[in-house]
C-alpha positions in Angstrom: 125.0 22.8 -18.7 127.8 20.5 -18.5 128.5 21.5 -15.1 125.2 20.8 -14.4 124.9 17.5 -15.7 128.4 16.4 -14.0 127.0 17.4 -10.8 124.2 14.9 -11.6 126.1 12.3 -12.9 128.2 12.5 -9.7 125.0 12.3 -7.4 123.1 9.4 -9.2 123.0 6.5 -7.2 121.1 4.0 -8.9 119.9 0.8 -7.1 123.3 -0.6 -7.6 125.0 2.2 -9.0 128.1 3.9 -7.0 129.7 7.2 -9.0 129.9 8.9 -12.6 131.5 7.8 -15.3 135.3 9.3 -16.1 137.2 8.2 -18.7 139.2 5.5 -18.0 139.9 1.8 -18.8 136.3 1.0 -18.0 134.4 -1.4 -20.4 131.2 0.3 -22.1 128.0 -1.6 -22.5 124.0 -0.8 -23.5 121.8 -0.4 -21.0 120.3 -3.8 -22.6 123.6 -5.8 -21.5 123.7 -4.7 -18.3 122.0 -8.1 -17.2 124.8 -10.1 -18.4 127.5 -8.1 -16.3 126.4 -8.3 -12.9 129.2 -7.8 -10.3 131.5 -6.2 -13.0 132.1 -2.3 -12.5 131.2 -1.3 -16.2 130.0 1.7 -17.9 126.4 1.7 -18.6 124.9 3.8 -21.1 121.5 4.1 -22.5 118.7 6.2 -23.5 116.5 8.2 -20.9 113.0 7.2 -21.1 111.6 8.0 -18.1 112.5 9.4 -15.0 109.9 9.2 -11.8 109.9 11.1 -8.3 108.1 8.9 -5.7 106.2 10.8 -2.9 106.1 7.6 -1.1 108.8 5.0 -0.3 108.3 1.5 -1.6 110.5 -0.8 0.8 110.2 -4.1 -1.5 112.2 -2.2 -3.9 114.6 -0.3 -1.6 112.8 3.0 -2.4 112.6 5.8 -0.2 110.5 8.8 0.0 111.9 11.9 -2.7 113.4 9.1 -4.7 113.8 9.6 -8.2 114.5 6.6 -10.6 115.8 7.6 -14.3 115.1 4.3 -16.6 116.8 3.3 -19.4 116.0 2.0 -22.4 112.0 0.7 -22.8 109.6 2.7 -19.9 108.6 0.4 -17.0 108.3 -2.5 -17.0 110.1 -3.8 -19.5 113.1 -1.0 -18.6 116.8 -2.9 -19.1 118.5 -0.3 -16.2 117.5 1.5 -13.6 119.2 4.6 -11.7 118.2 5.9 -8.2 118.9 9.4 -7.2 118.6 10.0 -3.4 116.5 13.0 -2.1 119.6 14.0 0.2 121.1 15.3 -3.3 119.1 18.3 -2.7 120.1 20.9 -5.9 118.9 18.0 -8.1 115.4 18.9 -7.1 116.1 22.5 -7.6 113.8 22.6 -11.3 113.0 19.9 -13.9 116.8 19.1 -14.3 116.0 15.3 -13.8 113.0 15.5 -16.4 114.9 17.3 -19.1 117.1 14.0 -19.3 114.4 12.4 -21.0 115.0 11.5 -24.2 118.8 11.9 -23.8 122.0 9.5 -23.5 123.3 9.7 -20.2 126.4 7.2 -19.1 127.0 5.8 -15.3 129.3 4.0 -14.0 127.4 0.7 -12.3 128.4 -2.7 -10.3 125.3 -4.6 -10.8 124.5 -6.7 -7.7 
């Protein structure tokens, strides 16, 4: 499973995220800071309280088609962060991988913009 999850972690790509988090010298926040550390590479970490697939892109928000968005903290639209995983990250997709984060902690590595 944690194979799983790093291969996850390494895919996510939220709307302003770049990588996965490794241990490092990286500062760690709450999801619910992540506002007040915008153009800082931090670690976010939060809660998973929802995570959507869209079957339809939604260009005002930079979504494309297959996009998945794991929010955490509070369920839209009061969510604090937001994570995009791309459809080109193909084994993602391969089950309710995505779906069974729900409910857990998950930690990315962001540079809010």
């Amino acid at each position: 499973m944690f194979h799983k999850l790093l291969y996850l972690l390494l895919a996510i790509l939220p709307l302003s995220l770049v990588s996965v988090v490794t241990a490092g010298d990286l500062v760690t926040i709450k999801d619910s800071e992540a506002v007040d550390h915008i153009g800082e590479e931090v670690e976010v970490r939060g809660i998973v309280s929802e995570v959507v697939t869209y079957e339809k892109g939604v260009p005002e928000w930079d979504i494309i088609k297959g996009d998945a968005i794991i929010t955490l903290g509070e369920r839209y639209p009061r969510q604090s962060f937001n994570v995009a995983v791309r459809p080109e990250t193909e084994f993602v997709y391969s089950g309710s991988l995505l779906r069974s984060l729900e409910g857990k902690e998950i930690g990315v590595r962001a540079n809010s913009d």
